[in-house]
C-alpha positions as CSV (number, residue, x, y, z in Angstrom):
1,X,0.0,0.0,0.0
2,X,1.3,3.6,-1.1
3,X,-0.3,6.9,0.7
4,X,-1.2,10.1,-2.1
5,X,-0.7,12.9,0.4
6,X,-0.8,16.6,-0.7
7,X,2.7,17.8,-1.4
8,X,4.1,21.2,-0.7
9,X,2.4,24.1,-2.4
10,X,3.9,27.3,-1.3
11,X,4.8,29.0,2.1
12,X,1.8,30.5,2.5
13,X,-0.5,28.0,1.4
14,X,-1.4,25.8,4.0
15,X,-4.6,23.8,3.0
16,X,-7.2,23.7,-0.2
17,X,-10.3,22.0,-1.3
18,X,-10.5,19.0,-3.5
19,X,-11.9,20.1,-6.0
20,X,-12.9,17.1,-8.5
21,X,-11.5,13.7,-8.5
22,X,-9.9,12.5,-11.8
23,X,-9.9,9.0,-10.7
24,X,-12.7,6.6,-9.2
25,X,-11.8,3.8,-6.6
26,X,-10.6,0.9,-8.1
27,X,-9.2,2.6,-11.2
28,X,-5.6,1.4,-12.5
29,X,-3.6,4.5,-12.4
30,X,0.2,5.1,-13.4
31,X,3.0,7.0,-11.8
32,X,3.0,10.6,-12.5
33,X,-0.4,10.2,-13.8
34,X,-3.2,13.3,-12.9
35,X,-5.9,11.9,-10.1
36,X,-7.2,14.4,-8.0
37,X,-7.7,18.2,-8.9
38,X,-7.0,20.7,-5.5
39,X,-8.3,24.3,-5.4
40,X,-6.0,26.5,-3.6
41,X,-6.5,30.3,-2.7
42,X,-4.3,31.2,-5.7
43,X,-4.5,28.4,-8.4
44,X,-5.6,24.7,-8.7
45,X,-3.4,22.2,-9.1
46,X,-3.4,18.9,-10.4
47,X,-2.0,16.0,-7.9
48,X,-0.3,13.2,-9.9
49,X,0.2,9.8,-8.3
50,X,4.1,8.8,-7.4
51,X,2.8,5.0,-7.8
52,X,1.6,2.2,-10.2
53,X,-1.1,0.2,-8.9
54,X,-4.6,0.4,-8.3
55,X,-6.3,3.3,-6.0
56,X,-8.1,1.1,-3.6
57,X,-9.6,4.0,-1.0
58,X,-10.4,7.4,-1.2
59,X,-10.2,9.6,2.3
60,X,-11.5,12.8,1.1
61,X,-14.4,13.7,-1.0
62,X,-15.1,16.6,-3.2
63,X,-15.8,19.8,-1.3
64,X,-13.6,18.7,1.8
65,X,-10.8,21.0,2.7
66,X,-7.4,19.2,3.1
67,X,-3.9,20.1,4.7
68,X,-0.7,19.9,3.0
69,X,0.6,16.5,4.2
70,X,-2.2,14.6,4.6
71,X,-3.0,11.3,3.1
72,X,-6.1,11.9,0.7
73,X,-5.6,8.1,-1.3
74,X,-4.4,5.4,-1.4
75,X,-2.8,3.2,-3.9
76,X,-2.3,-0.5,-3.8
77,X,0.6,-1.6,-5.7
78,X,0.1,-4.8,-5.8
79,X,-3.5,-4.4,-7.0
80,X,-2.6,-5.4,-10.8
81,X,-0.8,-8.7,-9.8
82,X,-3.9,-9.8,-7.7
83,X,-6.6,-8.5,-10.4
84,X,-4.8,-10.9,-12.9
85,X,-4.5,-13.8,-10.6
86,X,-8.4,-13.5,-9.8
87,X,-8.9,-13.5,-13.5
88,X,-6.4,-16.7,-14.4
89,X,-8.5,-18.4,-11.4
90,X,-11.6,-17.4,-13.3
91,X,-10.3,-18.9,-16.3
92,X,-9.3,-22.2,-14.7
93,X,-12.8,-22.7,-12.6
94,X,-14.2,-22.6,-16.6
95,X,-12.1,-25.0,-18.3
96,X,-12.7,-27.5,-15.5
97,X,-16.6,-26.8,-15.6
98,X,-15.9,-28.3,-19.4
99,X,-14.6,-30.9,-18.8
100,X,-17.4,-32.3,-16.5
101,X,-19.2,-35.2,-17.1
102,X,-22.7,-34.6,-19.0
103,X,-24.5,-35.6,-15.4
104,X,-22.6,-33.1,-13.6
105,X,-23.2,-30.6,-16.2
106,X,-26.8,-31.5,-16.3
107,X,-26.9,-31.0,-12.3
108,X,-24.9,-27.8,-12.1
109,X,-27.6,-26.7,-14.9
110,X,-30.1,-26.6,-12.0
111,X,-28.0,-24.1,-9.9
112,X,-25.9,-21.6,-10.1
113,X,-22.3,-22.6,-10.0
114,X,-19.4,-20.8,-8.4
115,X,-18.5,-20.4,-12.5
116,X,-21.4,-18.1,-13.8
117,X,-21.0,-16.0,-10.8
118,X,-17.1,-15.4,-11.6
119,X,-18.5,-14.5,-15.6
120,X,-21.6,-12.1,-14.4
121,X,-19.0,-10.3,-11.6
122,X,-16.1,-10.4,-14.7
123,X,-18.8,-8.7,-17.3
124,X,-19.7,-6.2,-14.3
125,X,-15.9,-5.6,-14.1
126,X,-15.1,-4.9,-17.7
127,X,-18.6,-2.8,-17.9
128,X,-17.5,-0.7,-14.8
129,X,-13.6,-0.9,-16.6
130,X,-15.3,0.5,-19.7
131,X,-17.3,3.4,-18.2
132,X,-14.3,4.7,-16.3
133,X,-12.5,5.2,-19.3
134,X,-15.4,6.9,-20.7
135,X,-15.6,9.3,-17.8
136,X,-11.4,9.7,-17.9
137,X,-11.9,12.5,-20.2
138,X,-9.0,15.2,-20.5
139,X,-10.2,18.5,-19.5
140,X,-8.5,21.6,-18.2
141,X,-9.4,22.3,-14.6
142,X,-11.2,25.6,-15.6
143,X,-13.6,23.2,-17.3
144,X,-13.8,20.9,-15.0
145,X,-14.8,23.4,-12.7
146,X,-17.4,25.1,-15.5
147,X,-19.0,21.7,-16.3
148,X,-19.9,20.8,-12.4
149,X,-21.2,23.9,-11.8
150,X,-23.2,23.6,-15.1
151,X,-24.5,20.3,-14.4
152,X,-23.2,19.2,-18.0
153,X,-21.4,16.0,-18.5
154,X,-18.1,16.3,-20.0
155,X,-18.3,13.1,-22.3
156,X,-21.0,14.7,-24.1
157,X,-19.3,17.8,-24.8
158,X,-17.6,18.5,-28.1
159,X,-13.7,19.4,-28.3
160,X,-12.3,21.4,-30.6
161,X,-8.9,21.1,-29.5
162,X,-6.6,18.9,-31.9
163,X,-5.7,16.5,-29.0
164,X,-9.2,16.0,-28.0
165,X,-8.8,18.2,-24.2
166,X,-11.8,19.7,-23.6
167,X,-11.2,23.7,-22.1
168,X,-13.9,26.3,-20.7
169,X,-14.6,27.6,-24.2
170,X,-16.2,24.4,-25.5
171,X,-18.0,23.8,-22.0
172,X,-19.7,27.5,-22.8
173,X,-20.4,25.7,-26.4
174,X,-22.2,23.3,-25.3
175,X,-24.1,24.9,-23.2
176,X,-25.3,27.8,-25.2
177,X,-26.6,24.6,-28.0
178,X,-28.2,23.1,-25.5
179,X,-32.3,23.4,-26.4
180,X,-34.4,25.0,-23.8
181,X,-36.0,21.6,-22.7
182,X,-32.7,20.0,-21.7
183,X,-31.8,23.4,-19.7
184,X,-35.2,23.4,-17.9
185,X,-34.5,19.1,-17.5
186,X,-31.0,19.4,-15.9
187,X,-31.6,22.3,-13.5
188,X,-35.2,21.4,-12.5
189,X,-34.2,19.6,-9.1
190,X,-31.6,22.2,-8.4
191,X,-34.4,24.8,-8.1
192,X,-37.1,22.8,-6.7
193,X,-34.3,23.2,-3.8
194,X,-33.6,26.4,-4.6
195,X,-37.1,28.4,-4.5
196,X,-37.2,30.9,-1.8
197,X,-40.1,32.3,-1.3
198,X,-40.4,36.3,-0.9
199,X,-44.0,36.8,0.7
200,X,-47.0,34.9,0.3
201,X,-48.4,36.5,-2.2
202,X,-45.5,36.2,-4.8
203,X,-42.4,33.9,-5.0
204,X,-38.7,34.4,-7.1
205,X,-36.6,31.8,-8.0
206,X,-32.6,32.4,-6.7
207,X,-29.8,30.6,-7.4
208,X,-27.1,29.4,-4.8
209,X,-23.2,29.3,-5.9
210,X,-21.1,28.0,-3.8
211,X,-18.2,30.3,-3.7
212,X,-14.9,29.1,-4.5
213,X,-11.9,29.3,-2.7
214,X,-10.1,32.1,-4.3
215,X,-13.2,33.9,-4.3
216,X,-13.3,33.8,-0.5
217,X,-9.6,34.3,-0.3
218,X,-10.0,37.6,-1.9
219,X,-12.7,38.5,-0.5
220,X,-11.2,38.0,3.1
221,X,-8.1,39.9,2.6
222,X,-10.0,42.8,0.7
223,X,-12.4,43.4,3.5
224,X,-8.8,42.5,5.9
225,X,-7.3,45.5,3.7
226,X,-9.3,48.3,4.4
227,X,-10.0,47.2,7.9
228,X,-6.0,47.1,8.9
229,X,-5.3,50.0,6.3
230,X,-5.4,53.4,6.7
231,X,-6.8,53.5,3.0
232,X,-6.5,56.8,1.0
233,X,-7.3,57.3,-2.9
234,X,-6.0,60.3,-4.7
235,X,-6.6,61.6,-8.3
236,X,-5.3,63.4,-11.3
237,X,-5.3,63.2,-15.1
238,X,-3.4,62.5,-18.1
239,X,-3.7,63.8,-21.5
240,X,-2.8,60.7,-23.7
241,X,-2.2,62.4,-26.9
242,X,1.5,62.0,-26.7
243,X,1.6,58.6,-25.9
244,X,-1.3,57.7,-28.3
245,X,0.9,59.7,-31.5
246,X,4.1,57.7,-30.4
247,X,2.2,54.4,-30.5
248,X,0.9,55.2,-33.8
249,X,4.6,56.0,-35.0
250,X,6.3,53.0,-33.9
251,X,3.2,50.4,-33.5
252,X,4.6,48.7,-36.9
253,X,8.1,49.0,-36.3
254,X,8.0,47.5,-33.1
255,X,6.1,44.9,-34.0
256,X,8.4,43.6,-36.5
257,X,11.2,43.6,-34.4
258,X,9.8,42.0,-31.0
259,X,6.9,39.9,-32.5
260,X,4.5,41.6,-29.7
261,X,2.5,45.0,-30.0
262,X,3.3,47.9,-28.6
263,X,1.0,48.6,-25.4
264,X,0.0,51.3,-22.9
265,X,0.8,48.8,-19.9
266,X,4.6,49.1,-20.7
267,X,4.5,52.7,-20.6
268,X,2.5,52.8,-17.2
269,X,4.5,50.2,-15.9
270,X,8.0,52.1,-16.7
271,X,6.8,55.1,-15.2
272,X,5.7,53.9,-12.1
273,X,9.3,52.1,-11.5
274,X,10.3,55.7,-12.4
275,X,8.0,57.1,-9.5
276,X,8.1,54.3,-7.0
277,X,12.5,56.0,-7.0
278,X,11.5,59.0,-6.5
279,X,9.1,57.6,-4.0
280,X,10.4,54.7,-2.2
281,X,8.0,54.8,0.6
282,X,5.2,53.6,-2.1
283,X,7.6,50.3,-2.7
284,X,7.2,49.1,0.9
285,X,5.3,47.3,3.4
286,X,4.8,47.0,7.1
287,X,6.2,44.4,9.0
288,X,5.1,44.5,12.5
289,X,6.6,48.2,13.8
290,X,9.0,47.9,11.4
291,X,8.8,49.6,7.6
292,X,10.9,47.0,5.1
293,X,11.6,49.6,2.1
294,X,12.4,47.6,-1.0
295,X,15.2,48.0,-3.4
296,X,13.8,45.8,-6.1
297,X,10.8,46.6,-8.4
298,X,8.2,43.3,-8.9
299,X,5.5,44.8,-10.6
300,X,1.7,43.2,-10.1
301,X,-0.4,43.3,-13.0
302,X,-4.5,42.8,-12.2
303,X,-6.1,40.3,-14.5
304,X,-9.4,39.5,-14.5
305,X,-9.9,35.8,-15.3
306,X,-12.9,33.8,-14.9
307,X,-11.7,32.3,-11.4
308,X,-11.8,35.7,-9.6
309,X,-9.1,38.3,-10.1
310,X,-5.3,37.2,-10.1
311,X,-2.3,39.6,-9.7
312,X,0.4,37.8,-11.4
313,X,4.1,39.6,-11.6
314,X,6.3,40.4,-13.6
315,X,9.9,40.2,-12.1
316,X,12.4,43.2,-12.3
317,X,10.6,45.6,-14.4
318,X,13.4,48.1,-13.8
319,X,16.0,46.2,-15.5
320,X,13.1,45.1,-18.6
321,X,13.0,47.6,-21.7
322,X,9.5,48.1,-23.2
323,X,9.5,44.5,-25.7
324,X,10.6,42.6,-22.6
325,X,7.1,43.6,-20.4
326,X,5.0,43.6,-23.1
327,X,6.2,39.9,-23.7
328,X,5.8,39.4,-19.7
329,X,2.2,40.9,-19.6
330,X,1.2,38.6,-22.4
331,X,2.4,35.7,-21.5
332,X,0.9,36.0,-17.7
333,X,-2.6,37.2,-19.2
334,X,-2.8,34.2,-21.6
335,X,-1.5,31.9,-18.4
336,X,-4.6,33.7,-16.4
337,X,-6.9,33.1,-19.2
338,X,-6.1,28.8,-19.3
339,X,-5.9,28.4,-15.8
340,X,-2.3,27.8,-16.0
341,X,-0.8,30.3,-13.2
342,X,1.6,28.9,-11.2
343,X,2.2,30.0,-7.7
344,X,5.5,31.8,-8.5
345,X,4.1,33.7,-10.7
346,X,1.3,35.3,-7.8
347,X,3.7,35.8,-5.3
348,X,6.4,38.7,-4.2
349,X,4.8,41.7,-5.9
350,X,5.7,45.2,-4.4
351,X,3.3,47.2,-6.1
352,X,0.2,46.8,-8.2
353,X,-1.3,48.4,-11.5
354,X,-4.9,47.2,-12.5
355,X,-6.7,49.0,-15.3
356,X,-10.5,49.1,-15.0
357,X,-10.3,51.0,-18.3
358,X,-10.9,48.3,-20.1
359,X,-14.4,47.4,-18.9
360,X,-15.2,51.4,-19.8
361,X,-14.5,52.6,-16.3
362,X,-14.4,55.8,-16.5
363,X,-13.3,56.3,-12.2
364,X,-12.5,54.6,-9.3
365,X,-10.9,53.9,-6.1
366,X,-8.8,50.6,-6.4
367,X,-8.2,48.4,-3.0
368,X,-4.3,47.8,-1.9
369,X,-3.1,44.4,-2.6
370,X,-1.9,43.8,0.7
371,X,0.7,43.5,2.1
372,X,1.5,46.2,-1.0
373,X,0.8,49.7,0.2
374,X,0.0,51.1,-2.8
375,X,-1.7,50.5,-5.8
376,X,-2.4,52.5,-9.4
377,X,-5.6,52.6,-10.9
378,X,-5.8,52.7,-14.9
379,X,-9.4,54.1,-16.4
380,X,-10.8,54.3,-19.7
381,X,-9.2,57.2,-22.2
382,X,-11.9,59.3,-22.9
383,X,-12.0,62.9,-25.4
384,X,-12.7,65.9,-23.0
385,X,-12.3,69.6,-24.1
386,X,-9.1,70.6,-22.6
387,X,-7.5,74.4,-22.0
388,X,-4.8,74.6,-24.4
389,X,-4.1,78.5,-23.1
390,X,-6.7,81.2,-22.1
391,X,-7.2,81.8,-26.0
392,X,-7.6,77.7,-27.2
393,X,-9.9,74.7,-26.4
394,X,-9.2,71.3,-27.4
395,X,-10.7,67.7,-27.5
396,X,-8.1,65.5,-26.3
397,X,-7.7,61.8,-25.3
398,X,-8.0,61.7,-21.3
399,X,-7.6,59.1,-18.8
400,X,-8.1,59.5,-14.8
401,X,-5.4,57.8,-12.9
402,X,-6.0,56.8,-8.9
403,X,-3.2,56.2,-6.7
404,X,-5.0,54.1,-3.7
405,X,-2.3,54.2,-0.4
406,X,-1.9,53.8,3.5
407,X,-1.5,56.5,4.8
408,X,0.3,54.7,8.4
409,X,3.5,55.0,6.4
410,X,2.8,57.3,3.1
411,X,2.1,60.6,3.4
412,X,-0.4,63.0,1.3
413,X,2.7,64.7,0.0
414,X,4.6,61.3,-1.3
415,X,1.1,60.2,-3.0
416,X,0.5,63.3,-4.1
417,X,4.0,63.7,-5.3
418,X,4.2,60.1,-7.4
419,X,0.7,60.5,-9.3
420,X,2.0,63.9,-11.3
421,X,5.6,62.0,-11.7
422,X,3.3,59.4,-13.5
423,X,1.5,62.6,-15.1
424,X,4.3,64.2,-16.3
425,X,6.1,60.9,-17.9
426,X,2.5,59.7,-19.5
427,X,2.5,63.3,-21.4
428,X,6.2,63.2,-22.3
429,X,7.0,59.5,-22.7
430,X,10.2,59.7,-24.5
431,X,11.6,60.9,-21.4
432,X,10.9,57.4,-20.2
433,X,13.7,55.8,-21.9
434,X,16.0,58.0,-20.1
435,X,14.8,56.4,-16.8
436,X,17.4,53.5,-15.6
């Protein structure tokens, strides 16, 4: 017998939920071969078993929350060796019921011999054998995840991937062909339970989502934020004209020579490496009664996937020209996107950008990324008449920029001071590549 225990995750991960089970009991599984899916705070991981055999007990079921170390399976090596014996001793008991005299065939006729059990428990064996492997399908975790909270059964969805793995995107497929009968059909006992009546003259229908784990991990330390934080948002502008022309200039160009488009979250993020040096204070956090001030620059980047909002990070921005974040902030948003985040790439971040402008927001107050104690808020660029001079009027491309802080170790000044550096390097970025 050979324990599956969960294996080290990361310093500050501690626990998680099991999230689906990739294998049943009494499946044949292979060393380093995927059986049990764990949701952490951060990402989910697949376990893989370190043994061949058969997994003869499972200790945890879906939804339980497990700690790194424990024993959530277990594997019996020596379950193929005994499974074949059984099955040569099956064999045997048949070849001697053949060669029986015709009387003794004639009597075990009457009743059932030991031999037609072993052939009705072997066709229930190869019938169970063969719906495991039709429930074994390959599926990213996102689907997985999709798919139980769907109801839908993932051998009946269609894959469009050329290796046959079935991702969120065909999940969403399949759901949006499904006819209205079949929707009404698969959630029908889901909201007989879920009715909740509103008064007794009318009733509404709700329906209960169990949230998952990162969602309550970020909703705990958001709410921990701004009750441990003395939380302070200031404001200002930038007139994106410059930025927007050079873009245009060089879009091509750049392009051609990095094989990844020119962006605004490479300008943004250089000048807010430029700022946090001016402003170190903003590139901190609070350990105890201590301030640690840091001397490197790990830039978090917001992205909103469809688990819940991630922060992944991209390392040494100061010493990365423009091509090299771009790449970064690619790479990390398609890794958001498929689920495929590790936890190195969530953790050590020293400040955060997130841009809401995207979504069309056009203002607001972003929450620290704790233990960060600041944070920069992106909005959407927007054509406002500006004052050229006293004489001139303009329409130009605007954005409003938020710098959320706290205030126990940044003062107004220092906040105040790093918004209009940002200002003044969005309106004149080729000063930017002057900035080590």
């Amino acid at each position: 017998m050979a324990d599956i225990k969960v294996p080290e995750l990361a310093e500050s991960i501690s626990e998680g939920t099991i999230a689906q089970w990739l294998k049943k009991k009494g499946d044949q599984v292979q060393k380093g071969e995927y059986i049990v899916e764990l949701e952490t705070d951060k990402v989910n991981v697949e376990i893989i078993s370190d043994y061949d055999g058969v997994l003869t007990d499972l200790l945890a079921e879906e939804g339980d929350t497990v700690k790194v170390g424990e024993t959530i399976a277990v594997v019996s090596e020596a379950g193929s060796t005994d499974s074949e014996e059984k099955s040569n001793g099956g064999q045997k008991a048949e070849t001697g019921k053949q060669a029986e005299s015709p009387d003794e065939s004639a009597a075990s006729s009457e009743a059932p011999s030991e031999g037609s059990h072993s052939d009705k428990a072997s066709e229930s064996q190869d019938k169970e054998a063969a719906d495991g492997v039709s429930e074994r399908i390959i599926a990213s975790p996102a689907a997985r995840k999709l798919a139980r909270e769907k109801g839908i059964d993932l051998s009946q969805v269609h894959s469009k991937d050329p290796l046959g793995r079935v991702r969120k995107q065909d999940v969403d497929s399949y759901k949006a062909g499904q006819t209205v009968e079949q929707k009404t059909e698969v959630k029908k006992p889901d909201n007989v339970k879920q009715t909740v009546p509103v008064n007794s003259e009318d009733s509404k229908s709700v329906e209960r989502i169990r949230m998952s784990r990162r969602r309550q991990t970020i909703a705990n330390r958001l709410v921990e934020v701004q009750q441990t934080a003395a939380m302070l948002t200031t404001f200002n502008e930038v007139d994106m004209t410059a930025v927007m022309e050079l873009r245009k200039k060089w879009k091509d160009r750049f392009y051609e020579e990095n094989d990844v488009r020119l962006g605004f979250m490479s300008f943004f993020t250089k000048a807010v490496v430029a700022a946090l040096k001016k402003t170190p204070y903003l590139n901190a956090e609070i350990q105890g009664d201590e301030i640690v001030l840091k001397k490197f620059y790990d830039i978090g980047v917001a992205v909103a996937a469809d688990e819940g909002l991630v922060v992944p990070v991209i390392r040494d921005a100061d010493r990365k020209n423009f091509a090299e974040i771009e790449r970064d902030i690619n790479e990390l948003a398609e890794k958001a996107r498929t689920n495929k985040l590790s936890l190195k790439d969530l953790q050590g971040g020293t400040f955060t950008i997130t841009n809401g402008g995207v979504f069309g927001s056009l203002l607001s107050t972003p929450i620290i990324n704790g233990p960060q104690v600041g944070i920069l808020g992106m909005h959407t660029i927007q054509l406002r008449p500006v004052a050229i001079d006293k004489e001139r009027m303009e329409n130009r491309p605007m954005m409003y920029i938020a710098l959320s802080y706290d205030h126990r170790i940044v003062d107004g000044k220092e906040a105040v001071t790093f918004l209009k550096r940002i200002k003044d390097l969005m309106e004149d970025p080729e000063s930017l590549l002057l900035q080590g």
